[in-house]
Each structure stands twice: as structure tokens, then as C-alpha cells.
C-alpha positions in Angstrom: 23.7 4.7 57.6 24.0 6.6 54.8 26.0 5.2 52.7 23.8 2.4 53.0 20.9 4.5 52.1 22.8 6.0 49.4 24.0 2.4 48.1 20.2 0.9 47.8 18.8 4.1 46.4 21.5 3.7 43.8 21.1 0.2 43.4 17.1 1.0 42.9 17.9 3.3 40.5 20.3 0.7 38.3 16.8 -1.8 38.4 14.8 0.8 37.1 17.1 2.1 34.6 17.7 -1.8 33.4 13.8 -2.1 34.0 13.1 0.6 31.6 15.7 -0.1 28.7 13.9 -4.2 28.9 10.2 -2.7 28.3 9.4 -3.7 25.0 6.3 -3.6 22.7 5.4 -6.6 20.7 3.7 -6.6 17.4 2.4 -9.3 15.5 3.6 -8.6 12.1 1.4 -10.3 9.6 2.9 -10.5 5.6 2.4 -13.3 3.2 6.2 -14.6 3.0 5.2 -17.1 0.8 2.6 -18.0 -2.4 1.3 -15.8 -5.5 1.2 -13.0 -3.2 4.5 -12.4 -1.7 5.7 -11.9 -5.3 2.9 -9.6 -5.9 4.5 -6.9 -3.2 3.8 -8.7 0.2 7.2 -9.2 0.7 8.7 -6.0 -0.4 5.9 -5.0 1.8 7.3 -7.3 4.8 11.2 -6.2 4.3 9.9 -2.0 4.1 8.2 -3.1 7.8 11.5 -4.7 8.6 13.7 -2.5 8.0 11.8 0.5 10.0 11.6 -1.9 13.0 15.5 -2.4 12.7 16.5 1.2 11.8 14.3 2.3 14.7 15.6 -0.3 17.2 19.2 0.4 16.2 18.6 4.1 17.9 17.1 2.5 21.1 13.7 2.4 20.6 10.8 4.7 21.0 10.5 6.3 24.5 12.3 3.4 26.5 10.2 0.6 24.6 12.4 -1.6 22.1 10.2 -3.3 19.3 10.1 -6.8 19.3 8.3 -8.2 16.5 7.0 -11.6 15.8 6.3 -12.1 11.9 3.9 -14.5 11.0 3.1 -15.7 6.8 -0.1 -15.6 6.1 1.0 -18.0 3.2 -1.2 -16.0 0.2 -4.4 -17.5 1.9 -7.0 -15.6 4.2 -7.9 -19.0 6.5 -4.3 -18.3 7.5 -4.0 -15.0 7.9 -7.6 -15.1 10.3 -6.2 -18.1 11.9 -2.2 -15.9 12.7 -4.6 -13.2 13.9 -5.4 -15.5 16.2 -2.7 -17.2 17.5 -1.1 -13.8 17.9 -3.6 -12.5 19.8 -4.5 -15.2 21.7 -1.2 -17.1 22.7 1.4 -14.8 21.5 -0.3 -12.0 23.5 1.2 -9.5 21.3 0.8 -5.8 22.4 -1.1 -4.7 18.7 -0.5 -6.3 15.0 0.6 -4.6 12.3 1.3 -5.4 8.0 -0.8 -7.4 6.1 -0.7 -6.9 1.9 -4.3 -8.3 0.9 -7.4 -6.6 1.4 -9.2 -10.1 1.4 -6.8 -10.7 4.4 -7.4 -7.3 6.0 -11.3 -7.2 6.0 -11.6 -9.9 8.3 -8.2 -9.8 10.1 -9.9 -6.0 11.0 -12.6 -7.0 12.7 -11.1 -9.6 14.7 -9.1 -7.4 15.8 -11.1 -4.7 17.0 -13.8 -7.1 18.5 -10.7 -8.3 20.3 -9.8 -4.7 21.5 -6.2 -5.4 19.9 -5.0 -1.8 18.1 -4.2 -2.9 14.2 -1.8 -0.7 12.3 -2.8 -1.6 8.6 0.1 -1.0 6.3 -0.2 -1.8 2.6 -4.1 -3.4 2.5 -6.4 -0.7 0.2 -9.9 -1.9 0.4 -12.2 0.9 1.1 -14.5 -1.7 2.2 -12.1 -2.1 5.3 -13.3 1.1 6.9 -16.7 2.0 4.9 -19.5 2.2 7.3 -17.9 -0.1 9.8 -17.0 2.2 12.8 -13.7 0.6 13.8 -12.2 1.4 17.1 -9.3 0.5 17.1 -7.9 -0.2 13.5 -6.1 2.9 11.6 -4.8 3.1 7.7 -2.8 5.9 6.9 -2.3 3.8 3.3 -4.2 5.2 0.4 -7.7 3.8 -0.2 -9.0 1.7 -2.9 -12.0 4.8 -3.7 -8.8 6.7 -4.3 -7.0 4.4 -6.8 -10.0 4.6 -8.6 -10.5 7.8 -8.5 -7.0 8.7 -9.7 -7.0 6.7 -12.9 -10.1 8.1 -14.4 -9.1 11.7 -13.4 -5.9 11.4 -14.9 -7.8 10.2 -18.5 -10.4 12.8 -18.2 -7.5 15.6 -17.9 -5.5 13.8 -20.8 -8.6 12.9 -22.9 -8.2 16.3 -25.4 -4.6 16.9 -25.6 -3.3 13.0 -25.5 -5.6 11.1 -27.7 -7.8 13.5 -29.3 -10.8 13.0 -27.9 -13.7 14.6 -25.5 -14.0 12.7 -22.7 -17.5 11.2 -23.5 -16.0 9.4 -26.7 -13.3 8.1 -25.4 -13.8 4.4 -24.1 -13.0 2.9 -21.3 -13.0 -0.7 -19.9 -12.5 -1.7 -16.2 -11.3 -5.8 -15.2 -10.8 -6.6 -11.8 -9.9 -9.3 -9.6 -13.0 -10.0 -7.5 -12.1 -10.2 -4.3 -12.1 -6.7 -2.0 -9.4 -5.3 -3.3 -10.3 -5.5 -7.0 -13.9 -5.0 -6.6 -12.9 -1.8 -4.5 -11.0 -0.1 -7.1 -13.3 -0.7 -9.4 -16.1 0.2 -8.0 -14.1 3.5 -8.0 -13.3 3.1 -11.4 -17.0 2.7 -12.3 -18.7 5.9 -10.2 -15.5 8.4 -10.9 -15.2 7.5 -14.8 -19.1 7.8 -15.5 -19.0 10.8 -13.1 -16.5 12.2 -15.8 -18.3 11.4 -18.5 -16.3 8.9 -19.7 -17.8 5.6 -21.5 -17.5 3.1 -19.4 -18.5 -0.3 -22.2 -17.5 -3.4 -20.0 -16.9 -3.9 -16.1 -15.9 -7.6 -15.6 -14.8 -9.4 -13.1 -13.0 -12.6 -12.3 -11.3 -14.5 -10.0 -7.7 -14.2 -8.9 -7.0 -18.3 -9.3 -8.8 -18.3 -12.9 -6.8 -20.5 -15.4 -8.4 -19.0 -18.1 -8.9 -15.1 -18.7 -9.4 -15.9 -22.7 -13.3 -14.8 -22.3 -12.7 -11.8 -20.7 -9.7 -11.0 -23.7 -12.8 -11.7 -26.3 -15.4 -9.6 -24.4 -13.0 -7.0 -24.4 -12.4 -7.3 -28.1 -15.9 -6.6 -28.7 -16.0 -3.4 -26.9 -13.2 -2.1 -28.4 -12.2 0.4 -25.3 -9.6 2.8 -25.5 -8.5 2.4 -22.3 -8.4 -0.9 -19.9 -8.0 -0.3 -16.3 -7.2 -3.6 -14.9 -6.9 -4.1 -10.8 -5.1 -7.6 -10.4 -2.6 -9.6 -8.1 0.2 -11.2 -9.8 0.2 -14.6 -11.7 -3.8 -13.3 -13.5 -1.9 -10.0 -14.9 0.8 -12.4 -16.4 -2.2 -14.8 -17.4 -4.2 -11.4 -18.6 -1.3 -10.1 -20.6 0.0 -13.3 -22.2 -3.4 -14.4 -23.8 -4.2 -10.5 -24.9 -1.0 -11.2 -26.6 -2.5 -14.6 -28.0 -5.3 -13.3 -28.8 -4.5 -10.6 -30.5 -6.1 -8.0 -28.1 -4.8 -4.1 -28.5 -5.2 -0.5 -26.2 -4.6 2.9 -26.4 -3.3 2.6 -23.1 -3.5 0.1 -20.2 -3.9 1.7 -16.0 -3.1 -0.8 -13.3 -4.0 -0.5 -9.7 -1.2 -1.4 -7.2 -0.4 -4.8 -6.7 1.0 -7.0 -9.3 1.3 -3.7 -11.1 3.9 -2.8 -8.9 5.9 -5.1 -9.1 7.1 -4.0 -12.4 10.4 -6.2 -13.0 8.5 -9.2 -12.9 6.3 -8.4 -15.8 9.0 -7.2 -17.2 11.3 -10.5 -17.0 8.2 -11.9 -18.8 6.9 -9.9 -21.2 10.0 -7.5 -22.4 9.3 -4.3 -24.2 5.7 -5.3 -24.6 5.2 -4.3 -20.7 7.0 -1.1 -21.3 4.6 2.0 -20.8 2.3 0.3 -18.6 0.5 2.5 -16.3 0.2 2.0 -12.3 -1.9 3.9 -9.7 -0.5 3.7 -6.8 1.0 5.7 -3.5 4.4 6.9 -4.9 7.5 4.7 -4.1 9.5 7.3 -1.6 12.3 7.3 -3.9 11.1 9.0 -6.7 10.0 12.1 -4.5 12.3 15.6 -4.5 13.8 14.9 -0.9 13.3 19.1 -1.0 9.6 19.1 -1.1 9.3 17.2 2.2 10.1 17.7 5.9 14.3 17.9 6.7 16.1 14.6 7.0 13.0 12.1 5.4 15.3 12.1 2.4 18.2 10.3 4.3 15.8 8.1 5.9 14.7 7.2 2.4 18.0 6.5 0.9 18.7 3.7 4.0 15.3 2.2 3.3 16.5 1.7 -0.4 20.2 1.0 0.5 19.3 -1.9 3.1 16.8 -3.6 0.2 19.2 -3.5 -2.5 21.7 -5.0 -0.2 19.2 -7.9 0.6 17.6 -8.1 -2.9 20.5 -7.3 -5.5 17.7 -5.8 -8.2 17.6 -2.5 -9.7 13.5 -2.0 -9.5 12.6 -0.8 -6.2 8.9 -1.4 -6.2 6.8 1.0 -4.3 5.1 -1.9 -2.2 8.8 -1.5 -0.2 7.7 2.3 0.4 4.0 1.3 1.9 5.7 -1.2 4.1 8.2 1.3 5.5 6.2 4.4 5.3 3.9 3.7 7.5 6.1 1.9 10.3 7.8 4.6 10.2 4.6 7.0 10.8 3.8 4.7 14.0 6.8 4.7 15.7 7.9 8.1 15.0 4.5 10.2 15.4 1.7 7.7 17.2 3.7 5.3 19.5 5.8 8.1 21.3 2.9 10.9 21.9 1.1 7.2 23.3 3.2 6.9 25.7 4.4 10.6 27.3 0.6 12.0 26.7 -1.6 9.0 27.2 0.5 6.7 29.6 2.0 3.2 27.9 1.1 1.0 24.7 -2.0 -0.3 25.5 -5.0 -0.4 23.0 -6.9 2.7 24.5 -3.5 4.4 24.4 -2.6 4.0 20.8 -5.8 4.6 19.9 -5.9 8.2 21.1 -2.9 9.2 20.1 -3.4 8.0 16.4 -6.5 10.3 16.7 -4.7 13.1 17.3 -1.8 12.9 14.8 -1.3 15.8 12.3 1.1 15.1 9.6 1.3 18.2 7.5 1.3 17.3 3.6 5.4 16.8 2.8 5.8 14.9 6.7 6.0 11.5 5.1 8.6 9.7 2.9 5.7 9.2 0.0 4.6 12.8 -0.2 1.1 12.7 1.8 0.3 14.0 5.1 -1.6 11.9 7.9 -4.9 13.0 9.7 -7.6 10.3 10.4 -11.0 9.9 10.4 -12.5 10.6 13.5 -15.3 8.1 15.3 -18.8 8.2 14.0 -17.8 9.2 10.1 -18.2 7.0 7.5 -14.2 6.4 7.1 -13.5 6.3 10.7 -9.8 5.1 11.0 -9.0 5.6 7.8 -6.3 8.7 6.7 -7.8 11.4 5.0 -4.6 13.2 3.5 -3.6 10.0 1.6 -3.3 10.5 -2.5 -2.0 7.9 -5.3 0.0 8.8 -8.1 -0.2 7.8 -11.7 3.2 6.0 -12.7 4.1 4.4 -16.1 7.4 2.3 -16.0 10.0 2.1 -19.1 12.7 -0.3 -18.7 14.4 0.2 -15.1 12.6 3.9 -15.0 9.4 4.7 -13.3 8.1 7.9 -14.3 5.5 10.1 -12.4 2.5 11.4 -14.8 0.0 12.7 -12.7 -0.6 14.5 -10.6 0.9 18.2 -12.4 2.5 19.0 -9.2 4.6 15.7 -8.7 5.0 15.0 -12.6 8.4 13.9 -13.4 7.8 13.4 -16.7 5.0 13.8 -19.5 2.6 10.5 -19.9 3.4 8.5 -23.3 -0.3 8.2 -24.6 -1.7 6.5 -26.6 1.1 3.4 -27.1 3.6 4.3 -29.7 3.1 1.8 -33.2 5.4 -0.7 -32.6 4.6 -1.1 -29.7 3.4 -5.5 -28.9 -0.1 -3.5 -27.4 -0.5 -0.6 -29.9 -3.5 0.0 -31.1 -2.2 2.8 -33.5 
């Protein structure tokens, strides 16, 4: 009798070991795979998110759960990437989503989702306009924010203004070109409030949009107002189209500030444009492989240098954009800080579940692979959701190098400002 006993109790305890270690979580991963976009850092984006999913499944999971993810392109166009959000909600019955790389994707695909009480993980999507006055629930972005890519750019002028180029900063010039959509209109909306804020002259705010075939009137307003400075926010073929008809044209700059994006994806403007794109300047969260592994929390710096050794092995490039780091960075914040306190302190993976526990993560500054630390918004604030500890840097690229500028404390080397004569953009 009981051995009996003791044979079904074991036999119990087999099922609910094999029970456990077959619980899984499933995400719908959204990334656009294919079109203008996934060359524009979507899918360095997609592989960062990957890889953390593999890296973090290869050591069993998170608290008994394995990761099963179901990717889905949203194919460079936001019909698609509402109509995924859908599907994955809907049919796929996925568990939460997770990804997406446009901020004209993520506005929508954010509200969907929370009116569908469906927890979004928003990984590389900047738009302030995401969270502003919205009150999400359940949608959380421990990404940088579009205010703060403006922010950074005109700081980092203002504090170079005297010393770099010889001027105060309310002579010195500035225009700001954005694509119109979310994304660009957030950053420079930024641009606009922190550089006037400054003091800084701010003589033409223009924008277009993304699929223009023609940027030559913008180039020959920006002639006319003969700024110092452009600060351009911009996907990927309208930089290309931007840059080749300032060429044509004739168009010069003390110094031109991207804004993520296309500007991160620095070896495809420079397979086009050569030196010219040399010294070009990018705002954006710092790629994890540029950081001092010493200034942030024990063993991030390993998990840093497998992030870059699986890309290169899939890629075979030198540049390691920093859309890779945004992608993997905050996967990695899930489903090592939010996704196991979810489950021991709040009981499973449901939406109410993740929700809590992404309220009360803490990530001191140095507790992430990019440098920033991870508190968010509570309910009722104007940002709810959104991470308060996230911070840009200012980059400028030279050849295979990316250099960090600004801020003091992460500088890696001093800015090159104004452009050099010689150089294709100088205006020197």
C-alpha cells in the first residue's frame, strides 16, 4: 500500500515537474523585417530582441516559463503593424507583445493594446507622444524619449557654443528638419522648446514627409537661413535623399546632429556618401558597446560582448549600430528584473501581473547594458509608463569609430566642431 502510494505521489510529482518546465510565455514580437525601415534599425532592433530571447532561453527560462516568441513584420507600414497587433492578440492569443521600431507604429499599436488589456513592452519606438497625457495602463518604455533626444542636442551646442565655434549661444544659428510623422515631429518639437529655451536662434523648423522624392526645397530654404547648425530627425532613404542633394546643391554646416534612426545606422551612409558622412553627429541611447564594462553592475559587460559576438556572427559587418543595443537592452530588462518579480511576488504573467511588477522596478543608474537606470512613471502623471532614468548620448562616427561627445561623464573623446575645411560639408 505504500509503495503504491509512494509510486503515484512520485509519478505526480514527474507531471508537475514536466508541467512546470512546459509553461511558457508567449510574446508577439512586432519589427519591421522588411521595407525602408528595417534598414533604418528595425532589424538590428529585431536580432538585439532575438538574441535576449535565445540567450535567456538557453539558461531555462525565467522562473519555470520558457519564452516562446512569435515575430510578426510589420513590413515598414503602420496598416500592418495595427493589423499584426491584431491578429496577435486576437488569434495568436499571445500572453503580451513586445518590439516595434517606428513611433508611427507604436502610437497606435499602444492603444490597442491597452484598450485590449494586453501588457506592451515597447523596445526601440521614441515618440514622447506615446505616453504624453495618455494614462496608459498597461504599456511601459524603459527606451529614451523623443523630449529627450531633443533635449540632448541643443544642450550639447549650448555647452559647446563658446569654446567650439566661438560664439555665445544667442548668435549662433540653428536649423531643425524633421520627418513628419511622431517620431520626427517629437524630437523636434524638443529641438524647438530646449534650443529657444537656451537661447539659441532657432531660423527654420521644417518639416516633410518620410516618402518625399524631393527634399531640394527644403536644401534651398536652408540656404537662405544660413544656420550653423542643422539638426535633422529622419528614417533612412530621406537622410540619403537629404544628404545627396545638400551635396547637389551646394548646401554647407558648421556641424550636422541626427536623432536616432537612420542616423544610426551609420555604415549605410557611409557606403554612400564616403568621408563626406564622416563626423556626423547622432543623439541617441548609447550602443552597449561603447560603455566601460566598470562603470556598470558586475557581469553586464559579458552579457554585452555575446550580444555583439552573436550579431557579428549573423551580420559579418564591423559597425554595430546602437539600434542592436535598444533591441537587447530592454529584453533583457524584462526578463531579468520585471518578468521574474511577476511571477514569485504577483502570481503568473498575466496583464495585471506584469503590470505591477514593472511599477515597482528600481534599476539603479549603471544596472543596464546602455548606462541608464530604469524607474517608471507611476499612474496619474503625465509620462505614466514611460522610464524616467533614461538619457541619450551625443555620438559622432569617423570611419568604423563611434565616439561619445557628450555627456562630460561618458565622453570618450572631444567633439570635432565645426567640420574641418576639406571636409564635402565644411562650411569653413
Amino acid at each position: 500500500m505504500i509503495q503504491r502510494f509512494l509510486a503515484a505521489a512520485a509519478l505526480a510529482l514527474l507531471a508537475s515537474v514536466s508541467f512546470a518546465q512546459t509553461k511558457e510565455i508567449k510574446i508577439g514580437v512586432i519589427y519591421d523585417l522588411t521595407g525602408p525601415l528595417a534598414a533604418g534599425g528595425s532589424y538590428a532592433g529585431y536580432l538585439g530582441t532575438k538574441y535576449a530571447i535565445d540567450m535567456i532561453n538557453e539558461k531555462g527560462g525565467v522562473g519555470g516559463y520558457r519564452i516562446k516568441p512569435i515575430y510578426a513584420d510589420a513590413q515598414s507600414k503602420p496598416e500592418v503593424a495595427i493589423n499584426e497587433t491584431t491578429r496577435l492578440i486576437e488569434q495568436e492569443k499571445v500572453d503580451m507583445l513586445m518590439g516595434v521600431f517606428s513611433s508611427a507604429h507604436c502610437v497606435p499599436m499602444s492603444q490597442k493594446a491597452d484598450a485590449a488589456k494586453r501588457f506592451f513592452w515597447a523596445n526601440i519606438c521614441v515618440a514622447s507622444s506615446v505616453f504624453k497625457d495618455k494614462n496608459l495602463k498597461y504599456v511601459f518604455r524603459a527606451q529614451v524619449h523623443s523630449d529627450q533626444h531633443g533635449w540632448a542636442s541643443c544642450t550639447f551646442l549650448a555647452e559647446q557654443a563658446k569654446a567650439k565655434l566661438g560664439k555665445e549661444p544667442k548668435d549662433l544659428k540653428v536649423a531643425v528638419i524633421y520627418e513628419d510623422g511622431p517620431y520626427g515631429a517629437g524630437v523636434a518639437a524638443g529641438n524647438e522648446a530646449t534650443c529657444k529655451s537656451l537661447g539659441l536662434q532657432v531660423v527654420l523648423k521644417e518639416g516633410y514627409a518620410a516618402t518625399s522624392p524631393d527634399l531640394s526645397p527644403l536644401v534651398t530654404k536652408l540656404k537662405r537661413a544660413r544656420a550653423d547648425v542643422i539638426l535633422h530627425t529622419g528614417y533612412n532613404p530621406d537622410i540619403t535623399l537629404f544628404l545627396r542633394q545638400s551635396k547637389e546643391q551646394g548646401l554647407k554646416w558648421s556641424a550636422l546632429i541626427g536623432h536616432g534612426a537612420g542616423y544610426g545606422q551609420f555604415d549605410k551612409l557611409f557606403a554612400t556618401f564616403k568621408d563626406d558622412a564622416n563626423l556626423i553627429y547622432n543623439v541617441d541611447p548609447v550602443a552597449a558597446q561603447l560603455l566601460d564594462p566598470k562603470s556598470l553592475a558586475a557581469g553586464l559587460g559579458d552579457v554585452t560582448k555575446e550580444m555583439v559576438r552573436r550579431y557579428k556572427a549573423d551580420v559579418k559587418g564591423d559597425e554595430v549600430p546602437p539600434h542592436l543595443s535598444m533591441g537587447f537592452n530592454q529584453a533583457w530588462i524584462f526578463f531579468t528584473d520585471v518578468m521574474p518579480r511577476a511571477i514569485k511576488n504577483h502570481g503568473g504573467i498575466d496583464s495585471e501581473s506584469l503590470r505591477k511588477a514593472a511599477l515597482e522596478t528600481d534599476i539603479p543608474v549603471g544596472g543596464t547594458i546602455q548606462g541608464y537606470g530604469v524607474k517608471f512613471f507611476p499612474p496619474g502623471t503625465q509620462m505614466a509608463g514611460q522610464n524616467e532614468r533614461s538619457s541619450p548620448v551625443v555620438m559622432q562616427y569617423s570611419g568604423n569609430d563611434t565616439f561619445i561627445v557628450w555627456p562630460a561623464a561618458l565622453k570618450t573623446r572631444d567633439a570635432a566642431l565645426p567640420l574641418p575645411r576639406g571636409h564635402g560639408f565644411s562650411n569653413q
